[in-house]
Phi, psi and omega in degrees: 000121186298127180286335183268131073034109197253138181253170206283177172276349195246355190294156179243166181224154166246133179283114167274124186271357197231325165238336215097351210257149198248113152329067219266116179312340173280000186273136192288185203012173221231030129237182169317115229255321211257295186246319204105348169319106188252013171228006164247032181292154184207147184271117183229156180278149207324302233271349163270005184265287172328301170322289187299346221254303190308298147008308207242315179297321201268338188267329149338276181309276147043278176288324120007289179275338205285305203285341166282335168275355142293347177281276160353278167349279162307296128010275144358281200280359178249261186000291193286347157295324217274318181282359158273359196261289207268000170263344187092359219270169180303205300323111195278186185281184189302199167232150184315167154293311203225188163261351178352093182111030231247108218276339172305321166263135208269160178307143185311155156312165167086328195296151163221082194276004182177178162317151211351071167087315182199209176236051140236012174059023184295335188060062194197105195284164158272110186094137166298158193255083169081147149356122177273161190089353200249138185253152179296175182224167172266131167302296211211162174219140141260165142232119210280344189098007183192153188319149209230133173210021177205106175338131196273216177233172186229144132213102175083259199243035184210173175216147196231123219214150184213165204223164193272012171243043149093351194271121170265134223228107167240133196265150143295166167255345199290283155236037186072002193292170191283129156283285154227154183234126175245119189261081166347286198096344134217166218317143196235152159201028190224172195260133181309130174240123185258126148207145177074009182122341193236178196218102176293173150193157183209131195308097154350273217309343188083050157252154175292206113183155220239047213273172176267172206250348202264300198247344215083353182286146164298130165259342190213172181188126138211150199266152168281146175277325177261173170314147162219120177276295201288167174299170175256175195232117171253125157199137158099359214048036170226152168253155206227096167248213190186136169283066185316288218259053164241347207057025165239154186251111222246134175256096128030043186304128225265334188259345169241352208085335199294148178296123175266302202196115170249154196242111163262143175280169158309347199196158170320162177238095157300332226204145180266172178284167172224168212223109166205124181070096147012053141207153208247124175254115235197122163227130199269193156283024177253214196241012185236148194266125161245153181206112151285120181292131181288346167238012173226294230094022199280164186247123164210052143175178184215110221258074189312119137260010168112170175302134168060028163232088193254145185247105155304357164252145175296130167315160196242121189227138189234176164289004168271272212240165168261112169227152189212185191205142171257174155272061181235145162262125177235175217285322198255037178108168186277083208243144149213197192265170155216147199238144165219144193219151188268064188260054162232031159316175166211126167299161196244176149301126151093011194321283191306328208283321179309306164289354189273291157343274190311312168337292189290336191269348163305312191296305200275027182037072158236345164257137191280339215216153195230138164335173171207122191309131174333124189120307181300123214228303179224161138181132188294094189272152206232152189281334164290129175296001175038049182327314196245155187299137171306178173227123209224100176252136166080209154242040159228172175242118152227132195229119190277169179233108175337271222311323180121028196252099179256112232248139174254125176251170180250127187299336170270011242156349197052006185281148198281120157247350164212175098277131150246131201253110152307351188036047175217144145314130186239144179227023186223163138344169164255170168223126160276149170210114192058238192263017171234170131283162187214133161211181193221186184216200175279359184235004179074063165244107180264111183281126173249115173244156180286115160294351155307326211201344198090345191264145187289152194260307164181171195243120152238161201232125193247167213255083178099129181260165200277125196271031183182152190288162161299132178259152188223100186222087190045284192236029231210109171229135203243117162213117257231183201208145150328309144353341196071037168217166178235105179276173170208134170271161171204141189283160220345034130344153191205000000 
């Protein structure tokens, strides 16, 4: 149905100059029939009416579509961010080759295969170390010829060690003798992760490498374009290393090297991740917590511990909760927290930008109460800067402090349940092993405390003082010394 009134060729019309719509002048009154405009009529002959009239529709519909797609548009792109950020949705990364690292079987007794222990980084052996009360005697002493600054690794009937003049070291465990030796040629400072055969290690300089577990041969190497600090992590067939000074964190196929998928952080990457039920917990040299899906990188939430509390020990992750401990100085002294958070959250839009807000109108008093962050279950301020990452067995937590204060919590609640003050520098982590905690100090003393009450259990005095937590791998305590040597210890050895 034609919309226009059809006119005679010699007829004048009136032209709505606004819409378009062609007017039949014999029609009463002096507006538009179409929109109502009673001042943009114009007298035009029939075949110039028709023109303009197209003209002003196609520039409407035009102007139209413009202005829905200045809406639209943006919209559009805010949707398809929040389902790419925050949904998972594809394209995901490649997938590993192999299981290399198969987080479903748990490590053999005795074992200690990576950095703290596994991959929830718990510091926390199977089973006790011995008699409590019996202090150990040393079994064995190696000495590598150059600095020991990183707890080694334990698997099966051998121990695998790494030195700051680059050389990775596999031991009997029995009596410490040389199996094989791989000399780098740089600087090494991280504890070895052994599975399926193979022994990582990975290079101050960023190079990677693959040993064979049997000989030492190299199977794979790649080099970073930058330094990588942590130790690696295997887990699931991906290796987990790191890009310190880009802030990324790389995922690995543990059987070629090849890159599956990467996440940048915010700050250096120090500290290795912990891993548990497919999500990867990841902490920089800042002050936030990332939590990550373990097969994609996708990020999915994110945990402020405030401004000047950075936790510089790698996170702890049990199936409950997530804890981590800062390093931070705040105003009224070196007091900082340890956390246990609730990291199987999801982040929402605009989440962080929302908390930031409520956060300021608390400060400035326009709020009664300051939000309370996603995540959160306890936290604890503790008397200490808490250099180092907790040790968590059970339902306690322990965690030392460099000054020399070593303080035990209940994991569900965060409550303080001892302090104990070594009046010593303590220079390592703590390690659980049964019913004691372990650390170690500046004078080569490794301290044994009851996680019940705190009280000391027993003492051993190493040669040099200890540059790395204690390893507990069944009757076998690894601890490695200012000396350039790793003693093992064994309880009641004579």
């Amino acid at each position: 149905m034609n919309a226009n009134p059809p006119q005679s060729e010699e007829a004048t019309v009136l032209l709505c100059r606004f819409c378009g719509y062609v007017n039949d002048p014999s029609e009463p009154g002096v507006r538009c029939a179409q929109c109502g405009a009673f001042s943009g009529l114009e007298a035009l002959d029939v075949d110039e009416a028709q023109q303009r009239s197209r003209r002003v529709r196609l520039d409407f519909l035009r102007n139209r579509l413009v202005r829905v797609a200045i809406i639209v548009l943006p919209l559009l792109g805010v949707l398809m961010y929040v389902l790419w950020a925050y949904t998972g949705l594809p394209p995901d990364p490649p997938q590993p080759t192999t299981a290399i690292g198969d987080t479903s079987v748990a490590p053999a007794p005795g074992d200690w295969p990576q950095a703290g222990g596994g991959v929830a980084n718990a510091s926390a052996a199977v089973g006790s170390f011995g008699p409590i009360g019996d202090s150990p005697q040393i079994l064995w002493e190696y000495t590598a010829g150059a600095p020991i600054v990183a707890p080694p690794a334990v698997s099966g009937d051998r121990v695998y060690i790494t030195a700051e003049d680059g050389s990775v070291v596999a031991l009997d465990r029995g009596t410490g003798a040389v199996i094989w030796r791989y000399e780098s040629e740089l600087t090494a400072a991280i504890t070895p992760a052994v599975s399926d055969g193979l022994v990582f290690v990975v290079f101050k300089p960023g190079v990677i490498s693959a040993l064979d577990e049997d000989s030492g041969d190299v199977v794979w190497s790649k080099r970073l374009p930058v330094a990588s600090l942590p130790s690696p992590t295997v887990a699931d067939g991906r290796l987990f290393v790191a890009e310190t000074d880009r802030n990324r964190l790389l995922a690995l196929d543990a059987a070629t090297g090849e890159t599956l998928w990467e996440y940048r952080m915010d700050d250096w990457v120090i500290a290795p991740p912990a891993i548990n039920d497919g999500l990867l917990i990841a902490t920089s040299n800042a002050a936030r917590i990332h939590v990550l899906n373990v097969n994609t990188g996708k990020l999915r939430m994110i945990y402020n511990a405030g401004e000047g509390r950075w936790p510089r020990g790698g996170p702890v992750v049990t199936d409950d909760l997530l804890h981590v401990s800062s390093n931070g100085v705040r105003r009224d002294g070196n007091r900082a927290r340890v956390w246990g958070i609730d990291y199987r959250g999801h982040r929402y839009p605009l989440e962080r930008p929302i908390y930031y807000v409520r956060t300021q109108l608390a400060v400035w008093g326009f709020a009664k109460q300051p939000p309370v962050q996603q995540g959160t279950v306890w936290s604890t301020r503790t008397s200490g800067k808490q250099p180092y990452q907790p040790a968590v067995s059970g339902q306690t937590a322990a965690v030392s402090d460099a000054a020399g204060l070593v303080t035990g919590l209940d994991v569900s609640n965060g409550a303080i349940l001892w302090e104990t003050d070594l009046a010593v520098d303590i220079t390592t982590a703590a390690t659980i092993a049964g019913p004691v905690a372990l650390v170690g100090d500046e004078h080569g003393r490794i301290t044994a405390l009851s996680i019940a009450d705190g009280s000391q259990q027993w003492v051993a005095t190493l040669d040099g003082a200890i540059t790395a937590a204690p390893v507990v791998a069944g009757d076998l305590l690894l601890a490695p010394t200012a000396a350039g040597s790793l003693a093992a210890l064994r309880a009641g050895s004579r």
